[in-house]
C-alpha beads as a LAMMPS data file, in Angstrom:
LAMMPS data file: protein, C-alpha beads

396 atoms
395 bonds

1 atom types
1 bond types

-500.0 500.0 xlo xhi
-500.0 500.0 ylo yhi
-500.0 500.0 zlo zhi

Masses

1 110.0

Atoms # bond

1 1 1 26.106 22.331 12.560
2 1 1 23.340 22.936 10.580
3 1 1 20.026 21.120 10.167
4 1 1 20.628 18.408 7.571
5 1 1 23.748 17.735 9.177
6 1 1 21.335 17.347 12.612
7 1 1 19.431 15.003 10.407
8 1 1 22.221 13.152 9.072
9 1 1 23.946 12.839 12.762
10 1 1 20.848 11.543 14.328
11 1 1 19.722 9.361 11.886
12 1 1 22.968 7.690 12.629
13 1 1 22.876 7.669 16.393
14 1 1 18.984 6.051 16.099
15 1 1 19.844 3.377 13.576
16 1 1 20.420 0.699 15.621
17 1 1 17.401 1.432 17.702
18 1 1 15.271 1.314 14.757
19 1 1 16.921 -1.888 13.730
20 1 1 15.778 -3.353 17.020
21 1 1 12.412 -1.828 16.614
22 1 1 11.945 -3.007 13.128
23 1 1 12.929 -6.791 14.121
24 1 1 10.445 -7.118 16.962
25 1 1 7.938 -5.676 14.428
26 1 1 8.663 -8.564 11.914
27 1 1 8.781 -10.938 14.919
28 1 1 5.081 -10.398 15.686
29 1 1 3.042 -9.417 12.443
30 1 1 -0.431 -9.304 13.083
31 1 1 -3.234 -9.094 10.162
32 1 1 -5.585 -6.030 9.245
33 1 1 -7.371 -4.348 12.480
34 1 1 -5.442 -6.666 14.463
35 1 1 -2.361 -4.723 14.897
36 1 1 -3.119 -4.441 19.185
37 1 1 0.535 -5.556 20.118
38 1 1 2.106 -3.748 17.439
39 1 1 -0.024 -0.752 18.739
40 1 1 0.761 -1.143 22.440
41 1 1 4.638 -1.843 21.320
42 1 1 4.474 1.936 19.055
43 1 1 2.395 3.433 21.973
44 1 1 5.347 2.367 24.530
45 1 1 7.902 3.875 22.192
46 1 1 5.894 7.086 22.270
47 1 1 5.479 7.266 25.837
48 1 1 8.812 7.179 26.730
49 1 1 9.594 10.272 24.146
50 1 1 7.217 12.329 25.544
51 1 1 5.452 12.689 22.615
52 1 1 1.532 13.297 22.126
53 1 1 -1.092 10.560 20.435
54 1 1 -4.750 9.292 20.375
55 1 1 -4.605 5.403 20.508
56 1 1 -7.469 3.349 19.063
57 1 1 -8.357 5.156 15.629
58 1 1 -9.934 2.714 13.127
59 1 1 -9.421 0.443 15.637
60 1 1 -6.079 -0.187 16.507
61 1 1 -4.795 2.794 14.504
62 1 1 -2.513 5.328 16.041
63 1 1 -2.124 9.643 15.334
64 1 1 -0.432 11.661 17.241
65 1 1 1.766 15.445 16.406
66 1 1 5.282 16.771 17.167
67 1 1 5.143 20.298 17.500
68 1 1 7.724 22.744 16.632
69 1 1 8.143 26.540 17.289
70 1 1 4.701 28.577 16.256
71 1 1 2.750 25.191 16.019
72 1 1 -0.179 26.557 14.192
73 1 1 1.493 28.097 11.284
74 1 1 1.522 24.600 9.156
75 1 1 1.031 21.313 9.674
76 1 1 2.934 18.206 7.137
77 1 1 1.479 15.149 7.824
78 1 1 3.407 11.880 7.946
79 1 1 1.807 7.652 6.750
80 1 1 3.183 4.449 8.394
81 1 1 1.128 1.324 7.625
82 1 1 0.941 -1.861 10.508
83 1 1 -0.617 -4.945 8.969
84 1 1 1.114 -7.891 7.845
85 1 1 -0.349 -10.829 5.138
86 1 1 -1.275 -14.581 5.516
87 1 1 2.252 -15.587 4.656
88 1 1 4.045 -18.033 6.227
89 1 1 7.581 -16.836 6.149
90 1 1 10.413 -19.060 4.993
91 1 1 13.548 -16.387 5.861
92 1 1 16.235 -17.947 8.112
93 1 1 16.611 -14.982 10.420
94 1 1 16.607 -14.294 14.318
95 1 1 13.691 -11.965 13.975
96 1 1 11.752 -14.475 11.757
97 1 1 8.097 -14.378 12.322
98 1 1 7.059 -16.077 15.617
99 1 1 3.422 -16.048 14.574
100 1 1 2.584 -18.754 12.113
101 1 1 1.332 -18.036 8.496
102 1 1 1.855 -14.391 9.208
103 1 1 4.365 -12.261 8.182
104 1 1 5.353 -8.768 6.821
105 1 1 6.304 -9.601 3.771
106 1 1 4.859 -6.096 2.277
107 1 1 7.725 -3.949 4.692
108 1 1 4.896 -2.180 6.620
109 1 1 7.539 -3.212 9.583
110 1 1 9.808 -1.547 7.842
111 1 1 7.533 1.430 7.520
112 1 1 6.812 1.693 10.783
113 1 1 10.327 1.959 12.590
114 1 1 11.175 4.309 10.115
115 1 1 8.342 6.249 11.508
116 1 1 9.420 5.740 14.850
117 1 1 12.921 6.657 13.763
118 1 1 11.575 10.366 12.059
119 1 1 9.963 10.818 15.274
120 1 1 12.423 10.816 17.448
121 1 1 14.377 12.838 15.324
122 1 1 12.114 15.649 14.512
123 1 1 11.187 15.478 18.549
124 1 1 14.970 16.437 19.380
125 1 1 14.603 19.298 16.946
126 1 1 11.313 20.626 17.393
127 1 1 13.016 23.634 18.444
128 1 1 14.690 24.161 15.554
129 1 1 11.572 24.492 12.950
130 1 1 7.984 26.046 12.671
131 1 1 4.619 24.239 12.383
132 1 1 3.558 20.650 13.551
133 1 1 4.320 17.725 11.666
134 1 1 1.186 15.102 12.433
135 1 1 2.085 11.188 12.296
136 1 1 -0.619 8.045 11.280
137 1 1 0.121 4.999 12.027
138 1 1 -2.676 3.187 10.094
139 1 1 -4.177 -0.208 10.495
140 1 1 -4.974 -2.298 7.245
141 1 1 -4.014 -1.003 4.174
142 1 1 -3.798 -4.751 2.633
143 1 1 -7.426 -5.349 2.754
144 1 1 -10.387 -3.543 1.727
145 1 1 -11.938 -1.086 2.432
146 1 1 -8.612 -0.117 3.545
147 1 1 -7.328 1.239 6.974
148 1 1 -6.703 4.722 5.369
149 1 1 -10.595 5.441 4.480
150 1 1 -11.644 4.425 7.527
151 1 1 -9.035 6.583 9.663
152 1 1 -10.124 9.830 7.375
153 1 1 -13.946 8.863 7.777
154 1 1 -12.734 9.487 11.855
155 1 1 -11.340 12.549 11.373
156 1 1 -7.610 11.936 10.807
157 1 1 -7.295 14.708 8.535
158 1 1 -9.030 17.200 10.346
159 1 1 -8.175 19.206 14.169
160 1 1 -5.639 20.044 12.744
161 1 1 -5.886 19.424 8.946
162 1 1 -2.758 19.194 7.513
163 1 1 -0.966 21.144 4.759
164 1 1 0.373 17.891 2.778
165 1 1 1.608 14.232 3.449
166 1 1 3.856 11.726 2.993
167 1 1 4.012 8.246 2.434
168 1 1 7.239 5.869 2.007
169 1 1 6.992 1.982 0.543
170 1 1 9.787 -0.147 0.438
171 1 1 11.221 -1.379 -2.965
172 1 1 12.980 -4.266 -3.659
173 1 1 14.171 -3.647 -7.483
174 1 1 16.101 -0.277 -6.193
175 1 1 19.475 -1.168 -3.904
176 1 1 19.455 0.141 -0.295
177 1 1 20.607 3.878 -0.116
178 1 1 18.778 5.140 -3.416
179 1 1 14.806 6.569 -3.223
180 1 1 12.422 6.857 -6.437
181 1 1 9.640 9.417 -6.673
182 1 1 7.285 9.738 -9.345
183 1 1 5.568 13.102 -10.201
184 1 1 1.872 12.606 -10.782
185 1 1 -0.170 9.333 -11.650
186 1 1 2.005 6.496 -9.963
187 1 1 0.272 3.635 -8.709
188 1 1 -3.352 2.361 -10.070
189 1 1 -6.637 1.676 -9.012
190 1 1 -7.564 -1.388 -8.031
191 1 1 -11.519 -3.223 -7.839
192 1 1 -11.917 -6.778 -7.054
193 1 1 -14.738 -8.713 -9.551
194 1 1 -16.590 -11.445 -8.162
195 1 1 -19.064 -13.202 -11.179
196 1 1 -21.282 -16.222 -10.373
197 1 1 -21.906 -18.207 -13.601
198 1 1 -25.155 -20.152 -12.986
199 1 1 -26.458 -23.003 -15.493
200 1 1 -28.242 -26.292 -15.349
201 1 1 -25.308 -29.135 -14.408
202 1 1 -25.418 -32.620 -15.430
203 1 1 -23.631 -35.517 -16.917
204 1 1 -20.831 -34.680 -19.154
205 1 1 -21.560 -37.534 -21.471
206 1 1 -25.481 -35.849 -22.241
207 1 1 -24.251 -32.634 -22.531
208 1 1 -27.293 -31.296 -24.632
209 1 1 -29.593 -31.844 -21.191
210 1 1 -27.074 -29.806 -19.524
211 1 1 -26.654 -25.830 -19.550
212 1 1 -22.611 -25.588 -19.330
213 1 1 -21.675 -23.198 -16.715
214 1 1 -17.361 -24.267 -17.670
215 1 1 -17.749 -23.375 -21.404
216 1 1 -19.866 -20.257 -20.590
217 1 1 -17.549 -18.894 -17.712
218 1 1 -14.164 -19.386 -20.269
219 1 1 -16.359 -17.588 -23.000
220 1 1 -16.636 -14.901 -20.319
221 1 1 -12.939 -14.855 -19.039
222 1 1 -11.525 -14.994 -23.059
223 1 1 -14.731 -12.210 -24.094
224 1 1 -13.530 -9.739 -21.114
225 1 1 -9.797 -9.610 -22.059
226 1 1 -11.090 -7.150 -25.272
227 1 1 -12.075 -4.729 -22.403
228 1 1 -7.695 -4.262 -21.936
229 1 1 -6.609 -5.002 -24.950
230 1 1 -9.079 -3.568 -27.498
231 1 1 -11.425 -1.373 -25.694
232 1 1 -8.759 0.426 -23.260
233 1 1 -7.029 3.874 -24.790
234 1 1 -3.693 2.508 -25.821
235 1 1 -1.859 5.722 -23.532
236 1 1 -3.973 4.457 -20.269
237 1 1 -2.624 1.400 -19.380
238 1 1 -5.089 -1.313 -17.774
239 1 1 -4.780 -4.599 -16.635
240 1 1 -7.789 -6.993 -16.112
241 1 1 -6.925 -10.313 -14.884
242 1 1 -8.796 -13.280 -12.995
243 1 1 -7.405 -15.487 -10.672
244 1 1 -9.312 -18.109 -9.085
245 1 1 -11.738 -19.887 -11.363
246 1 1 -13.489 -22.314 -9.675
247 1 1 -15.837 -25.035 -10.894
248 1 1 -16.851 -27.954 -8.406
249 1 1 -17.448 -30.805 -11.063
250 1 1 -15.918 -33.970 -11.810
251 1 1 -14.316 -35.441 -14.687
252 1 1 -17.509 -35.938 -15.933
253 1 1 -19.519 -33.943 -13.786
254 1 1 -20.532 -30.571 -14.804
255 1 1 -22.062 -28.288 -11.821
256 1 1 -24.574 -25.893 -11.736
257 1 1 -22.522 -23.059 -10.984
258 1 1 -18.926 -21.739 -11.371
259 1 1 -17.304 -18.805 -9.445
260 1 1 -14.581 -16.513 -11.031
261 1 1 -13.001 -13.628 -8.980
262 1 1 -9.977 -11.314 -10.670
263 1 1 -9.018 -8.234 -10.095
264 1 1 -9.280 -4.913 -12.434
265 1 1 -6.825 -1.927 -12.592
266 1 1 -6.246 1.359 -14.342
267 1 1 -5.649 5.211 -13.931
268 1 1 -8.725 7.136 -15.163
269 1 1 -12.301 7.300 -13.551
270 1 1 -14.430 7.827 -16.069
271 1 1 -12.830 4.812 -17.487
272 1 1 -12.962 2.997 -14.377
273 1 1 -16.706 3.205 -14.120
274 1 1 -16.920 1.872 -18.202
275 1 1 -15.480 -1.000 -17.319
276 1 1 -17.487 -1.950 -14.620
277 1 1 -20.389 -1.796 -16.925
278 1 1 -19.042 -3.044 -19.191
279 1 1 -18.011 -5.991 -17.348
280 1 1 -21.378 -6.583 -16.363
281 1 1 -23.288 -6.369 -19.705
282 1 1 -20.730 -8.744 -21.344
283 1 1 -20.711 -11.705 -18.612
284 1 1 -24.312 -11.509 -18.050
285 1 1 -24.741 -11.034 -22.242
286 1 1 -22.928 -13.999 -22.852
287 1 1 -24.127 -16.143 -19.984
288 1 1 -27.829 -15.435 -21.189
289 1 1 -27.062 -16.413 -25.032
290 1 1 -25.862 -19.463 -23.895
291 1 1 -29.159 -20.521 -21.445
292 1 1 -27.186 -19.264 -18.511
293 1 1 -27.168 -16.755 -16.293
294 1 1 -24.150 -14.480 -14.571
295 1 1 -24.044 -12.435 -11.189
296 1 1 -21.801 -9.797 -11.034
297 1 1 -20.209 -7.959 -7.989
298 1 1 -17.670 -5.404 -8.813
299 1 1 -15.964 -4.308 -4.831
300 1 1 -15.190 -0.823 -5.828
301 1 1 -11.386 -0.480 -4.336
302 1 1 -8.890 2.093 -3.973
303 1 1 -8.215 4.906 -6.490
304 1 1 -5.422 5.616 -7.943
305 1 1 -1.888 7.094 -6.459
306 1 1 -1.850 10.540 -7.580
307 1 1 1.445 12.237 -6.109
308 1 1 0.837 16.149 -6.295
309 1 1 3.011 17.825 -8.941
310 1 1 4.399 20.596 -7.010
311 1 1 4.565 18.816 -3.607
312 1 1 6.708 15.264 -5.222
313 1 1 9.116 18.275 -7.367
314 1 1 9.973 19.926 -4.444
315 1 1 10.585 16.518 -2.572
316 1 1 12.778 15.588 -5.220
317 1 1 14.638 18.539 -4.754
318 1 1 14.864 18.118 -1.305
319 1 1 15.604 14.709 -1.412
320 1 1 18.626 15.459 -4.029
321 1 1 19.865 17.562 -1.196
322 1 1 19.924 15.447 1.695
323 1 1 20.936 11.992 -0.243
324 1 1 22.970 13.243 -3.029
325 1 1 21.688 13.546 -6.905
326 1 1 23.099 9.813 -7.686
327 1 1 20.827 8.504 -5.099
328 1 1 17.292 9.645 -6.497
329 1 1 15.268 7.925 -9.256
330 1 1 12.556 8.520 -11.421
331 1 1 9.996 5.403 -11.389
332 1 1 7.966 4.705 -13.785
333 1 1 3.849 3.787 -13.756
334 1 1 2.736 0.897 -11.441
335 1 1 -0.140 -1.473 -11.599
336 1 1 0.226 -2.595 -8.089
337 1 1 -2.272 -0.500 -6.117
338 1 1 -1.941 1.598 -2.553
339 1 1 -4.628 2.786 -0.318
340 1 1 -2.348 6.476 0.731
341 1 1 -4.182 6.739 -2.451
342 1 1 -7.378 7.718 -0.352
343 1 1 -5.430 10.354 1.751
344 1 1 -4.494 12.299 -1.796
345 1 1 -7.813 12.940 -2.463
346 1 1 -8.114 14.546 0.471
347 1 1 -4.745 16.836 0.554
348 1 1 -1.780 16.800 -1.420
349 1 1 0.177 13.833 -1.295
350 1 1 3.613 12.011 -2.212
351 1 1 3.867 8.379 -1.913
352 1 1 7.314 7.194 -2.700
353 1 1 9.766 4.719 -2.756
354 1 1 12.716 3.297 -0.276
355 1 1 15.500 1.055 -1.751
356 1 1 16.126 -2.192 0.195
357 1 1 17.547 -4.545 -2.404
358 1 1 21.109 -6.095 -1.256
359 1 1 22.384 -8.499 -3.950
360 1 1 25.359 -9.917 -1.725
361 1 1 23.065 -10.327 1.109
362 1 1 20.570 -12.255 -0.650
363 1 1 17.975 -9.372 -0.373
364 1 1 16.411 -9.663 -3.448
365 1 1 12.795 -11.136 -2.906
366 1 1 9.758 -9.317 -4.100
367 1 1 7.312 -8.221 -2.400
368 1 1 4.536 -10.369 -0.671
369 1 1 6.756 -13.300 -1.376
370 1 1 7.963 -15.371 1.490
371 1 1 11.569 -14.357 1.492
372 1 1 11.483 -10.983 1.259
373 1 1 13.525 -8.859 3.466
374 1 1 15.112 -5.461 3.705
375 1 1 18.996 -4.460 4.009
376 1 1 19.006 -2.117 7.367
377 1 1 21.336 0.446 5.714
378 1 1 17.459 1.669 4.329
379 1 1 16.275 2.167 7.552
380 1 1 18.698 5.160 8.198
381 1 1 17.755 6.491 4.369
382 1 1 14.310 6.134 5.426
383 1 1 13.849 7.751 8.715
384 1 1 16.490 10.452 7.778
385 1 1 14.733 11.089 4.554
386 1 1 10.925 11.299 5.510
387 1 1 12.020 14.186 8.978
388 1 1 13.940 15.906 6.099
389 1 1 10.839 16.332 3.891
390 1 1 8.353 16.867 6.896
391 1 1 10.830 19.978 7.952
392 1 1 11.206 21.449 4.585
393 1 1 8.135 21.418 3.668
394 1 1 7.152 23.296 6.630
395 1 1 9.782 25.822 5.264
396 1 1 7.863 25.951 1.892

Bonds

1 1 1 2
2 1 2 3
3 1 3 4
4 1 4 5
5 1 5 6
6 1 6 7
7 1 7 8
8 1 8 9
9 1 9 10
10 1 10 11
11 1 11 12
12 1 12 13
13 1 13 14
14 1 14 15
15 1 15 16
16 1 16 17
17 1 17 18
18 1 18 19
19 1 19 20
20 1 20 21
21 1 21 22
22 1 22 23
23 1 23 24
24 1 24 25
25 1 25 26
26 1 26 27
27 1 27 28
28 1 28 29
29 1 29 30
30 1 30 31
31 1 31 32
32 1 32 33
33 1 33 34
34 1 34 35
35 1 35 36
36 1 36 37
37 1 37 38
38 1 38 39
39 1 39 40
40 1 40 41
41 1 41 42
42 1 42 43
43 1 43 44
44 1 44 45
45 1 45 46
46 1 46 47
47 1 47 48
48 1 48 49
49 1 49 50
50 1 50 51
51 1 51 52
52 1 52 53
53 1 53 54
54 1 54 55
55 1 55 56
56 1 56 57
57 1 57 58
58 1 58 59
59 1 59 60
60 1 60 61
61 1 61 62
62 1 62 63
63 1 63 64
64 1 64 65
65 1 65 66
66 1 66 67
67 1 67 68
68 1 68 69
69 1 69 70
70 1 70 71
71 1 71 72
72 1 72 73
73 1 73 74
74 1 74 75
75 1 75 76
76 1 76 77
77 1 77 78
78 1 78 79
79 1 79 80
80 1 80 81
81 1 81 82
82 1 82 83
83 1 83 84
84 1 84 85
85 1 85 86
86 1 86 87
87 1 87 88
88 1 88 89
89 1 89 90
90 1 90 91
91 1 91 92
92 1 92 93
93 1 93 94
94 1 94 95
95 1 95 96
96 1 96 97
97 1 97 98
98 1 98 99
99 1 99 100
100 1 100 101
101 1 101 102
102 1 102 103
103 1 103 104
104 1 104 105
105 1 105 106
106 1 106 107
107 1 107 108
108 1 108 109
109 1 109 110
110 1 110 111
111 1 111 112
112 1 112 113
113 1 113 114
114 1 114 115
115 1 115 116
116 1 116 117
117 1 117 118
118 1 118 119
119 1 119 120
120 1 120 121
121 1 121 122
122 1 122 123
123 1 123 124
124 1 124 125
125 1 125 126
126 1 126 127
127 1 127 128
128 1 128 129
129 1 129 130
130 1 130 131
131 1 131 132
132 1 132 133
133 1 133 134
134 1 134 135
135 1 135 136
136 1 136 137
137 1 137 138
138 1 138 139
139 1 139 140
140 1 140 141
141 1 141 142
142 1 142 143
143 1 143 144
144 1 144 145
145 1 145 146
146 1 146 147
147 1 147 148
148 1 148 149
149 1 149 150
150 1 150 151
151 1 151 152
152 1 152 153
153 1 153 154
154 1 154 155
155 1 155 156
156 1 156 157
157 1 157 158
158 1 158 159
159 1 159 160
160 1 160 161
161 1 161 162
162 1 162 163
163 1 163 164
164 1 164 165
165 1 165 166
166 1 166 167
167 1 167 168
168 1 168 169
169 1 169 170
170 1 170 171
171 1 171 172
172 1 172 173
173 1 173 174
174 1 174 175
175 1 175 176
176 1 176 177
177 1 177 178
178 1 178 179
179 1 179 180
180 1 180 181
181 1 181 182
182 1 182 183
183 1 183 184
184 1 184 185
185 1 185 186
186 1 186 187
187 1 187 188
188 1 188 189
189 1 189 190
190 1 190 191
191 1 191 192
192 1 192 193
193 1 193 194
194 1 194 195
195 1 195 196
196 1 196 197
197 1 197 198
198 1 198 199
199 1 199 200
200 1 200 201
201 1 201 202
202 1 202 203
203 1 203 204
204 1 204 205
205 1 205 206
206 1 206 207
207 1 207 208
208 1 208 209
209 1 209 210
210 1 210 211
211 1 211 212
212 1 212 213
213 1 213 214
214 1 214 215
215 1 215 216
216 1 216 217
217 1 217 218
218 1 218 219
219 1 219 220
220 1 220 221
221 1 221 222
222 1 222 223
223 1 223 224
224 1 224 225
225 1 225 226
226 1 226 227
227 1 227 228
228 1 228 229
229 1 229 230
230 1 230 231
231 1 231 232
232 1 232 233
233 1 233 234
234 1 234 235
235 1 235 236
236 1 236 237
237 1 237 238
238 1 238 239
239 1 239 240
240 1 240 241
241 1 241 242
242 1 242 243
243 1 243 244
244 1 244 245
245 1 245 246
246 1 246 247
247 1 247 248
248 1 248 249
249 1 249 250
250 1 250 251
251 1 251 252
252 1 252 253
253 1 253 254
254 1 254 255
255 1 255 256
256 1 256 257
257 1 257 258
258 1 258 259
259 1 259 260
260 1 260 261
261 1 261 262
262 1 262 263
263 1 263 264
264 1 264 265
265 1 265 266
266 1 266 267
267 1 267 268
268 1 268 269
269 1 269 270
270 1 270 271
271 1 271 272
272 1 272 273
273 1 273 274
274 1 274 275
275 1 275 276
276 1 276 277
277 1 277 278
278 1 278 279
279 1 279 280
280 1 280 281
281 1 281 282
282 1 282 283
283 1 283 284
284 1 284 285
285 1 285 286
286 1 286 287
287 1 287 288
288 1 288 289
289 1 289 290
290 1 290 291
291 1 291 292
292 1 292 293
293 1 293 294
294 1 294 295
295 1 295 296
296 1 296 297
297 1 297 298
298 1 298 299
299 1 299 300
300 1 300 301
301 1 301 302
302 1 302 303
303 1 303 304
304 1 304 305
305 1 305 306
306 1 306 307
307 1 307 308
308 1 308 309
309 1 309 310
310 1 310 311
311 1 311 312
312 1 312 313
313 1 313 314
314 1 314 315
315 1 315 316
316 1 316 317
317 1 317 318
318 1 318 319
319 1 319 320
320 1 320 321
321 1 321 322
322 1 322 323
323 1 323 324
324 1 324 325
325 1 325 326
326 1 326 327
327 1 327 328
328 1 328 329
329 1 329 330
330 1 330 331
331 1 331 332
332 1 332 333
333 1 333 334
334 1 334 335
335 1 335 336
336 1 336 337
337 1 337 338
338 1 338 339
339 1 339 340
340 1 340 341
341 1 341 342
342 1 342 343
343 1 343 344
344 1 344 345
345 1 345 346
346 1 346 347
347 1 347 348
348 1 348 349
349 1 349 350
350 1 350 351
351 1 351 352
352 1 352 353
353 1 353 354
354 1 354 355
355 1 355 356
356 1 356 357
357 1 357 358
358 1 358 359
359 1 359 360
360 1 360 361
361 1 361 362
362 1 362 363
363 1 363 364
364 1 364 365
365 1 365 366
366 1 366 367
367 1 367 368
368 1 368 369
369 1 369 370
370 1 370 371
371 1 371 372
372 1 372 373
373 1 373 374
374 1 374 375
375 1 375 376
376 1 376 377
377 1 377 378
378 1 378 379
379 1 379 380
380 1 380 381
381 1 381 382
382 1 382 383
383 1 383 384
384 1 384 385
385 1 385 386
386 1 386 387
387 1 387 388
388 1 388 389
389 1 389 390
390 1 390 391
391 1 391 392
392 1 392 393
393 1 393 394
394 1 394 395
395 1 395 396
């Protein structure tokens, strides 16, 4: 037999141990650098395969290797994130969250017993390739400054440094059996803005003793929309939108302050770095010409997902040849942001996508939405697919 076959075969005989693993993983979701059960559960799991790890990185983070024949020669590193979001889950399911208003609604349980499930795999065949293949289990990559800076500010790149690594993200628009890749820029930046219009409040029936913090914060909010749509380079797409906009009057109350937070997006630095200038200079420009004044705070986020060119080509490739041709996509450019991002900076990288969508089933929920949920038939895609590309790129 030879070694996708191997694959293939024990994918199969581990998918209903991964199924188990994933549901007590969606049973207890726990938030950012919180994960301790779901660290202690992962840790037990390792323990009984006999296979090394360092517990407590970033917290409640977890790395550990699997070493093949000549160890040293390279090492392919391999991203499962643990946190879960302030959800309250609405799915109808056995394994339905038993912690209130938390819940993985983002498929980092999925992520995760995939993980499990490539380990135990590539553990039963560490005989059968050369080089190491490292594994991160990584704590928070929902909120900032994300779990994955912190774990490479401890080292969890380095002794040994790896080669390359991979990431996987479940994706409910693609049906369960079928992966996407995307060569290149793939998922944006993302910065949080925080602005703090202040004014004099007052009645709203004498509005000329009153410096109006509502009119100047919507002449801010409308003013700052030219930054996407006029200022922006037409080929780099960017997205600036504000979500909360809150102003603590009454009906004819107007208060001395409003607060506005949003969140800002795109694909280019240099870019990225205009904007938060510009952002600045045009909220506090405006605020001032009106008698006002503005505070900005711009919380500088992830970067961009940039998948290396040669690294995602040769996963495609490799992908094509475990999975079948039929069964590989090409996605296109995302807004939504990732923080493997920070880990791609560092080495070469491929963050890519696991089908989960199953129309008959009902499976069909986005993401951070209360209903989602994944068809199990991608759990065997997923931990089949990511030992494949650890052991082939140790070929490479």
């Amino acid at each position: 037999m030879n070694l996708k076959s191997k694959v293939l075969e024990l994918a199969g005989i581990w998918h209903s141990k991964v199924i188990e693993y994933r549901e007590w993983l969606h049973q207890h979701p726990e938030l950012a650098f919180q994960e301790n059960q779901t660290a202690d559960y992962i840790s037990h799991f390792l323990d009984k395969q006999g296979i090394s790890y360092t517990k407590g990185v970033a917290k409640t983070g977890i790395v550990g290797i699997v070493k093949g024949r000549n160890p040293e020669k390279k090492v392919v590193a391999l991203r499962a994130d643990m946190d879960a979001l302030e959800i309250m889950e609405e799915n109808k399911v056995p394994y339905k969250s038993i912690n209130e208003g938390v819940m993985h609604a983002c498929g980092h349980d999925v992520h995760m017993a995939s993980l499990m499930g490539t380990l135990a795999i590539l553990n039963e065949l560490k005989n059968e390739f050369e080089g190491s293949v490292k594994f991160i289990f990584q704590p928070s990559e929902e909120k900032y400054p994300g779990g994955a800076s912190v774990m490479i500010k401890e080292g969890v790149l380095e002794n040994p440094k790896p080669h390359s690594i991979f990431g996987q993200h479940v994706f409910p628009e693609l049906e369960a059996g079928k992966v996407g890749f995307r060569k290149g820029k793939y998922m944006a930046s993302t910065d949080e803005v925080y602005l703090e219009v202040i004014g004099k409040g007052g009645h709203g029936g004498i509005p000329q003793h009153v410096i109006d913090t509502v009119l100047i914060a919507s002449h801010i909010v409308v003013a700052l929309q030219q930054l996407s749509s006029r200022r922006a380079n037409p080929t780099m797409p960017t997205v600036l939108s504000f979500g909360k906009f809150i102003a603590k009057g009454q009906t004819n109350i107007i208060p001395d302050k409003v607060h506005i937070e949003g969140t800002m997006r795109t694909f280019d630095e240099a870019w990225r770095k205009t904007m938060h200038q510009e952002i600045e200079k045009i909220a506090k420009g405006i605020a001032r010409s009106m008698g006002g004044d503005c505070k900005v705070r711009i919380a500088h986020g992830y970067p961009f997902v940039d998948n290396d060119e040669i690294l995602t080509h040769s996963a495609i490739k490799a992908a094509k040849e475990l999975l079948g041709e039929e069964n590989v996509v090409d996605l296109e450019m995302r807004m939504t942001a990732e923080d493997f991002s920070f880990y791609t900076q560092v080495v070469p990288g491929c963050f890519y996508r696991l089908g989960t969508e199953n129309t008959q089933k009902g499976m069909i929920s986005n993401l951070h939405t209360p209903t989602f949920d994944a068809d199990p038939v991608s759990f065997k895609i997923g931990m089949a697919l990511m030992a494949w590309l650890a052991i082939k790129d140790l070929e490479n």
